[in-house]
Structure formats: C-alpha cells, structure tokens
VOKELUM-175266 format. One record per residue (C-alpha): x, z, y. Coordinates in steps of 0.2 Angstrom, whole numbers, padded with zeros to 4 digits, always signed. Each point is the difference from the previous one (the first is absolute). Layout:
BEGIN
XZY;...
This chain:
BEGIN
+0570+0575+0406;+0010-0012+0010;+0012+0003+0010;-0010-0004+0015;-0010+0015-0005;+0015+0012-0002;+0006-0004+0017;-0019+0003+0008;-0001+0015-0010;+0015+0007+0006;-0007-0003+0018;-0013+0009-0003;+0004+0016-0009;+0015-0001+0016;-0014+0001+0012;-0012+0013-0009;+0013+0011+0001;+0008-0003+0016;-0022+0004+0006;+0001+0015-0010;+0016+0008+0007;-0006-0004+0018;-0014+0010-0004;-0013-0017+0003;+0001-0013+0011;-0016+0003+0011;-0009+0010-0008;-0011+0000-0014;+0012-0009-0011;-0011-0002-0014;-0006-0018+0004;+0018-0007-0002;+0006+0011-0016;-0015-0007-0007;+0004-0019+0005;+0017+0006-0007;-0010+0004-0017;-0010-0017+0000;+0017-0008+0000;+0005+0007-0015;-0017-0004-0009;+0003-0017+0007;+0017+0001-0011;-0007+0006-0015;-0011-0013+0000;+0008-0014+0006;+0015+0006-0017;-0015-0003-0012;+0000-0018+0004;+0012-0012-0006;+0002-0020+0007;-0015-0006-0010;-0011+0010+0009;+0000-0014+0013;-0010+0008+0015;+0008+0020-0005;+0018-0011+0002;-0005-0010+0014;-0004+0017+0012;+0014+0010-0008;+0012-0015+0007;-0009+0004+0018;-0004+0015+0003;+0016+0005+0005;-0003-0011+0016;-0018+0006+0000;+0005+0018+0005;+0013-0003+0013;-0013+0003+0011;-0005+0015-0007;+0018+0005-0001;+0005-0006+0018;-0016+0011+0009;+0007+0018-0012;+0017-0004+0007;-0010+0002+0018;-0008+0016-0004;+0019+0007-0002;+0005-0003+0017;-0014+0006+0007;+0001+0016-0009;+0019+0001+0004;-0006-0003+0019;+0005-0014+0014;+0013+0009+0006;+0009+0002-0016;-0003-0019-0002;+0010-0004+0015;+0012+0012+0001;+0007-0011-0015;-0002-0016+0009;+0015+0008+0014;+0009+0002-0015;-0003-0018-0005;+0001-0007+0019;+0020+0010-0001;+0002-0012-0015;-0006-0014+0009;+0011+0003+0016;+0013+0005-0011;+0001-0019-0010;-0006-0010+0015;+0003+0007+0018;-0018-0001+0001;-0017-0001-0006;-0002-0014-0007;-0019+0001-0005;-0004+0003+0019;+0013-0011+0011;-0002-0015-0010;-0016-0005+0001;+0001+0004+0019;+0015-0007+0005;-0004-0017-0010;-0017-0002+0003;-0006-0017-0011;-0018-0004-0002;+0004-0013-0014;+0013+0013-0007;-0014+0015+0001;-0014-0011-0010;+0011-0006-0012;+0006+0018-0002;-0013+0008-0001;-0011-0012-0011;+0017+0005-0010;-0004+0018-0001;-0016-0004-0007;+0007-0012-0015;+0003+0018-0008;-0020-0002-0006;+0001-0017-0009;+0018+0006-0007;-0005+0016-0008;-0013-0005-0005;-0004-0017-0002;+0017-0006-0008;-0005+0012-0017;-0018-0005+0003;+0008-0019-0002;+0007+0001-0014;-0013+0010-0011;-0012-0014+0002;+0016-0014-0001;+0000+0009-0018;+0018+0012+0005;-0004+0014-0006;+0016+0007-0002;+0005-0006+0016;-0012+0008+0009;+0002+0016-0008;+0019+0000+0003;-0001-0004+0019;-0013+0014+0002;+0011+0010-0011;+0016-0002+0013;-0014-0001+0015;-0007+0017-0007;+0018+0007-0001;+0005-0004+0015;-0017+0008+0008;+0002+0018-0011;+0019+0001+0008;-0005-0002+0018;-0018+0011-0003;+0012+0016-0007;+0010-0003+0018;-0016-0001+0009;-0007+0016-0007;+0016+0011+0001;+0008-0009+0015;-0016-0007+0012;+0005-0013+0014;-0012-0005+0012;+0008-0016+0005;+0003-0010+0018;-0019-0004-0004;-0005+0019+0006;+0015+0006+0009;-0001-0013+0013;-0010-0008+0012;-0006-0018-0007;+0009-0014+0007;-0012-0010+0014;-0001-0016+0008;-0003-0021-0007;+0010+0005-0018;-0010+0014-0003;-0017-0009+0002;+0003-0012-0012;-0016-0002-0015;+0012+0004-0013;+0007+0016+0009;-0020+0004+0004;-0004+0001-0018;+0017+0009-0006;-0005+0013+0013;-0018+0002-0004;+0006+0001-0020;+0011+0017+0004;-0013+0006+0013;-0011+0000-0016;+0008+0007-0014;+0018+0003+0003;+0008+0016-0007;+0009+0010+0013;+0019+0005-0009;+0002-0015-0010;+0014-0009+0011;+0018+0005-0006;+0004-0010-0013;-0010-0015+0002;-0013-0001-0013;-0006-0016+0004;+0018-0005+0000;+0004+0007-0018;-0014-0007-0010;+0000-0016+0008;+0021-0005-0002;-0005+0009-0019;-0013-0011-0004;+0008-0018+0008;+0016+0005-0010;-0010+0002-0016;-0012-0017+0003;+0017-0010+0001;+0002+0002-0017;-0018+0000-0004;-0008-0015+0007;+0011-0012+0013;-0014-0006+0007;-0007+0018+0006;+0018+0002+0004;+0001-0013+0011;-0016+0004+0009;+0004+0018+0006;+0020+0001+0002;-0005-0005+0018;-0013+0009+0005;+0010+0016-0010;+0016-0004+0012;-0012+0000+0015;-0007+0015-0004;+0015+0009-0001;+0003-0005+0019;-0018+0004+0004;+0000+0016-0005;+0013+0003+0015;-0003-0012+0012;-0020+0004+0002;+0007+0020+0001;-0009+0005-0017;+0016+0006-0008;+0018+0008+0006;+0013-0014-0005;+0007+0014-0012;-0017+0001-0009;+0001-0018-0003;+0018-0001-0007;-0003+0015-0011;-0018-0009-0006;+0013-0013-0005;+0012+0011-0009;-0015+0008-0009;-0007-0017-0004;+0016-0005-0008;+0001+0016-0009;-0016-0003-0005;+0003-0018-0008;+0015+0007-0007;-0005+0017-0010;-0017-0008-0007;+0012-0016-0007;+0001+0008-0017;-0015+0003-0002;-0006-0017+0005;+0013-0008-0011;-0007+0010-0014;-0019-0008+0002;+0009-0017-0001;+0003+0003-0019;-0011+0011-0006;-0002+0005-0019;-0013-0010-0007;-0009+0016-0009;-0008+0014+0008;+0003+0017-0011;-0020+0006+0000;-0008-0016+0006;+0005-0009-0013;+0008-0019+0005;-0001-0008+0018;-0006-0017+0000;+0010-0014+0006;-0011-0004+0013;+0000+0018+0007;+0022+0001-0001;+0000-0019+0010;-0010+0006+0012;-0015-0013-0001;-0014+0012-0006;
C-alpha cells in the first residue's frame, strides 16, 4: 500500500468509529459502514496491482481525488446529525477569534465596506480556480507522463484534506457563508459570484469552514508542483494567491480559517517530504514482484 492509502485509511476507520460511538449519523447507518467496507475492498484490490498494471495504476494514482466527493457530502451527514445549532454555537467561538485578531469580521465588513465589481469577478472566478488546481494540475501531469509528480501533489493535497476533515467532523464550523446574510448589490451580481453561489447552494457541506479546506489542499498542492513541474507551477501560483483572499473577501471563510488552511497546507508539504524524497530514489527491486522495469521507476510507463 502507499502511503496515500494509509492516510485514507486512517480517515476512514476515524469516521467508522466516530458513527459508531454517536450511535449513527441519521439513522440507518448501514449504507455508510458498508461504503466504508467497499473502501477497503477497493484497497485490497488496488494492493494486488503493481505499476505494470497500466489501467489498475492509473485509477489507484486517482481515486483518491475521485472520493473527495464522497468524502466531503459524509462530513455533511455529521453536522447534520450533531444539529445546526451545535454548528453555530462553534462559529461564536470562531467570530471571538476573529474579533479577537482583527477588531472585526473581516469576512463580512470587507466585502461591504469595499465593494469592487472588477475585485469581486476576479475574486470570485478565484475561488473557483480550486476545481482545475485539485484536480486538473495531477490530471496534467499523468497524461505529460509525471507519474510521480502527480502522486506526490495529491499525496500532500490529500494530507492536507484528511487534517482539515478530522477538525470538521470533531469541531464543525458553519462559516460566514451560513451565519450571515449574503452580501447584496453590483459586487454580488457579478457571473463569476452567480456560479460560485449556485455551486454551494448545490452541494456544499454544512460544518466544513474552520480551517479552510480549500485553502490547505490548494497552498499543499502549488507548494509541491513547484518542484514538480515549473511550468504548472507557474500557472496556478496566482490563482492559489487569489484564492486565499477569495475565500475571505466573497464571505466563504472566517480569515482565521484561511490562515490556519495555510498552516495546515504548509504542514502538509512538510510532513509528506520524506516520504516524497523517498519515491525519488526508489530501489530498483521490488521483494515479491520481482524487478521494476526502468521504464516504470522513470516514470514514462
């Protein structure tokens, strides 16, 4: 298994337990133990293959971004089952951070007291650069032939995601999204905000705010893809530094989600270095499978 897989795995025995000692999360709860159980067959499977096994290694390099779906809608089912009130009752705590660091709140003033229609397209187009990031910056370099610098950025993407899910489901934080009234006038009509909007009114999960998910994976995966490839590097460092200020300025995050999505991030980067050194100079046998080829260990197969 790879280390990828340990860290999932991890995630999801955490949350098969944390359902079992709340005694279900709106009940029945076989449906999602049993998800839980396909996830390990998925496993089993998946540690049957090795990089030969073109199309088996292709999906087991993806399929960690494939779930994030999956994985994002459970963390919904939590809050719920802990109750709205719970939720937001840890957004005051959140707001007294907030007011404590900034005299204000900066996810609600700002927008209103520096309304920008150029500032709130770019922004908010910005926030949605998360999409292509996540996902199409590994996709990018699987088919450019970087295998292993797609698997570390999701690697340190998938770190970073695992982190902020465990606070998530133990510590759920609504966000300035839900706790306050949505901002009005020219900056919030803007096509870009439009689109943001009708993205979380469709499929955003309710205790997901505190820290900034969207901020740790995407400051873990640009850090990684400056080593990995310059040119995908050069592409997203931008849109990544917007993004940061988007997730405040278009009242999606509290400012203190968003810097402690960029301590987790770095942290992120940081503890999955060793392992992604490692993959740089692998040993050219494989104890069981016999030898690699030369073509799987550079990374063109």
């Amino acid at each position: 298994m790879r280390p990828v897989d340990w860290i999932l795995g991890g995630w999801i025995g955490f949350v098969t337990v944390l359902i079992l000692a709340r005694g279900g999360v709106g009940q029945p709860t076989w449906w999602l133990l049993a998800a839980h159980a396909l996830f390990w067959i998925l496993l089993a499977l998946f540690s049957q293959l090795d990089d030969r096994h073109r199309i088996g290694a292709m999906l087991h390099d993806v399929y960690p971004l494939l779930l994030l779906g999956a994985l994002y809608t459970e963390l919904g089912l939590l809050s719920i089952d802990i109750g709205m009130a719970d939720v937001l009752a840890h957004d005051r705590i959140v707001q007294g951070w907030e007011a404590s660091v900034f005299g204000m709140q900066p996810a609600v003033d700002w927008i209103r007291a520096r309304p920008s229609v150029f500032w709130s397209t770019v922004l908010h187009a910005a926030y949605l650069s998360y999409y292509p990031i996540i996902y199409g910056a590994p996709a990018a370099l699987l088919l450019g032939g970087r295998r292993e610098g797609a698997r570390n950025v999701i690697l340190a993407t998938m770190t970073a995601f695992v982190v902020c899910y465990a606070v998530f489901a133990l510590f759920p934080v609504a966000g300035p999204y839900f706790a306050f009234p949505h901002p009005t006038g020219p900056a919030r009509d803007v096509w870009s905000a439009a689109l943001v909007y009708a993205l979380l009114d469709a499929g955003s999960a309710v205790g997901t705010a505190f820290p900034s998910s969207h901020v740790a994976a995407t400051v873990a995966a640009v850090a990684v893809l400056r080593r990995e490839s310059a040119m995908a590097f050069g592409v997203t460092v931008v849109p990544a530094i917007l993004l940061v200020v988007s997730t405040i300025y278009c009242q999606m995050h509290y400012a203190v989600d968003a810097l402690a999505g960029l301590a987790v991030g770095a942290a992120a980067v940081l503890a999955t270095a060793p392992l992604r050194e490692r993959r740089r100079h692998p040993t050219r046998s494989d104890p069981g499978r016999g030898a690699i080829p030369e073509a799987v260990l550079d990374g063109s197969s």
